[in-house]
C-alpha positions as CSV (number, residue, x, y, z in Angstrom):
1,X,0.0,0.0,0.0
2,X,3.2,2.3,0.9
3,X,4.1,2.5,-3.1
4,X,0.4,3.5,-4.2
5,X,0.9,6.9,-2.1
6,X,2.0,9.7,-4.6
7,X,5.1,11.5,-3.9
8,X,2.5,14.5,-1.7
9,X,1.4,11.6,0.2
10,X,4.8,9.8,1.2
11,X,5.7,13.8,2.5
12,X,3.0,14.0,4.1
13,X,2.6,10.7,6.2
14,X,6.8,11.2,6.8
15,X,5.4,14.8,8.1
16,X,3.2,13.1,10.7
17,X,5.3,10.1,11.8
18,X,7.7,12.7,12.9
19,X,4.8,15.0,14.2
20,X,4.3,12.5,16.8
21,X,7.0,11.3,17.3
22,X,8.1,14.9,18.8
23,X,4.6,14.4,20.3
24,X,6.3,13.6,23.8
25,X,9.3,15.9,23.1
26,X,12.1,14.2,22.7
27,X,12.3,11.6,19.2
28,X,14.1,8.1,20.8
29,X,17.0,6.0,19.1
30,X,14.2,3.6,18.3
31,X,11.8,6.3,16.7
32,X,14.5,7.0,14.9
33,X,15.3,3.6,14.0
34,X,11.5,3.8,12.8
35,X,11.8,6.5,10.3
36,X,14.6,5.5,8.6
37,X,12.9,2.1,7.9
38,X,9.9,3.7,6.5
39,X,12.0,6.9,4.2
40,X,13.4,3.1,2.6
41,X,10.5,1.9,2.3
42,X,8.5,4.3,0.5
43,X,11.7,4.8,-1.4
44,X,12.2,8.8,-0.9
45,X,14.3,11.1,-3.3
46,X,17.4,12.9,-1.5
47,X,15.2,16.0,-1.6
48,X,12.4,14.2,0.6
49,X,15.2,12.4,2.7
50,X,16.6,15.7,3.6
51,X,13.2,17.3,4.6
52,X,12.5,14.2,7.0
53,X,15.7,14.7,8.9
54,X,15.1,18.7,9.2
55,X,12.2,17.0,10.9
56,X,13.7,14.7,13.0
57,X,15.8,17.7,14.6
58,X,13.2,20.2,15.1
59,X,9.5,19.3,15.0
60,X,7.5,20.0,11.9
61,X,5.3,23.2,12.1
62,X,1.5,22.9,12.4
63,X,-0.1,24.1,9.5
64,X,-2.2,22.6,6.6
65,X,-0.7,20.0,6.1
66,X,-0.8,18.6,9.4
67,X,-4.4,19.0,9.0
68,X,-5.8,15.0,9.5
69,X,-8.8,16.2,7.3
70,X,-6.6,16.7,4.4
71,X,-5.1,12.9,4.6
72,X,-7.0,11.2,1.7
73,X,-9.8,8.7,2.5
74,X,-8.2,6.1,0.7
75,X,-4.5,6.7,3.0
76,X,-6.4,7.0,6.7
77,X,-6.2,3.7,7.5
78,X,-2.6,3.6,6.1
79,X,-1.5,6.9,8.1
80,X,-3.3,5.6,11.3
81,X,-1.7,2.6,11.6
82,X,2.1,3.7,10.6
83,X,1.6,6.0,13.5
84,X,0.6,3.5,15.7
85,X,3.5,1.9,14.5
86,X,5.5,4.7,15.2
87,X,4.2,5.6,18.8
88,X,4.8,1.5,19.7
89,X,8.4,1.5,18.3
90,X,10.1,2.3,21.4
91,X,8.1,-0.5,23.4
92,X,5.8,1.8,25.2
93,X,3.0,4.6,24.4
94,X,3.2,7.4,26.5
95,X,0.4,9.6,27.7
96,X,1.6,12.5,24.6
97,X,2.0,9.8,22.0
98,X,-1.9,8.3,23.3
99,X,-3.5,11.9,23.1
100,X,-2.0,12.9,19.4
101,X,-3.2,9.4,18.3
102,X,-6.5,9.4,19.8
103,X,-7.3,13.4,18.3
104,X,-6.1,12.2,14.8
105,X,-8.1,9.2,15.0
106,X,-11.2,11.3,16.1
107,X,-10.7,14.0,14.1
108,X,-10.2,11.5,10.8
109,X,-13.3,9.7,12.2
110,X,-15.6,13.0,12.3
111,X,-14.9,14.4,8.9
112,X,-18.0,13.4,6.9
C-alpha cells in the first residue's frame, strides 16, 4: 500500500510520523530507527530524505498539512496505523503519543 501513495502523500505521512514522534518531546534511538525504515521503504528522493531529517531535529510546524482532514480517504487507515506503528516502536506509548493518536483518529473519524 506504501508504493500506491504519490510523492505528496509519502511527504505528508513522513510529516506526521515525525509529528508524533516529537509528540512527547524528545524523538528516541528507536523512533529513529523507525523513520529510517519507513524513508526506505516508501523509497524517498534525496530532496524528501533531507526534509525528513530537518524533521527529526526540530519538530515539523502545524499548519495545513498537518491538518488529519486533508489525509485522503483512501490513506487514513494507512496513516493511522504507521503512527501506531511509530508511537509502539520504542516499546511503550506514553500519555503524549496516546492523546496525538486518539485526536487524529477522532478527528479523521468526524470528517464526513
Amino acid at each position: 500500500m506504501l508504493s500506491s501513495l504519490a510523492r505528496e502523500d509519502r511527504l505528508r505521512l513522513m510529516r506526521f510520523v515525525c509529528a508524533v514522534a516529537w509528540a512527547d518531546l524528545e524523538v528516541r534511538r528507536e523512533e529513529r530507527a523507525f523513520v529510517r525504515r519507513m524513508v526506505t521503504r516508501l523509497g524517498l528522493g534525496d530532496d524528501e530524505v533531507e526534509q525528513v531529517g530537518a524533521w527529526l531535529q526540530a519538530p515539523p510546524h502545524v499548519n495545513d498539512d498537518l491538518d488529519p482532514v486533508t489525509i485522503p480517504k483512501e490513506h487514513r487507515k494507512l496513516f493511522l496505523d504507521t503512527l501506531r506503528d511509530l508511537a509502539n516502536s520504542d516499546g511503550s506509548v506514553d500519555e503524549q503519543e496516546q492523546t496525538s493518536l486518539a485526536l487524529i483518529e477522532d478527528l479523521l473519524a468526524a470528517d464526513p
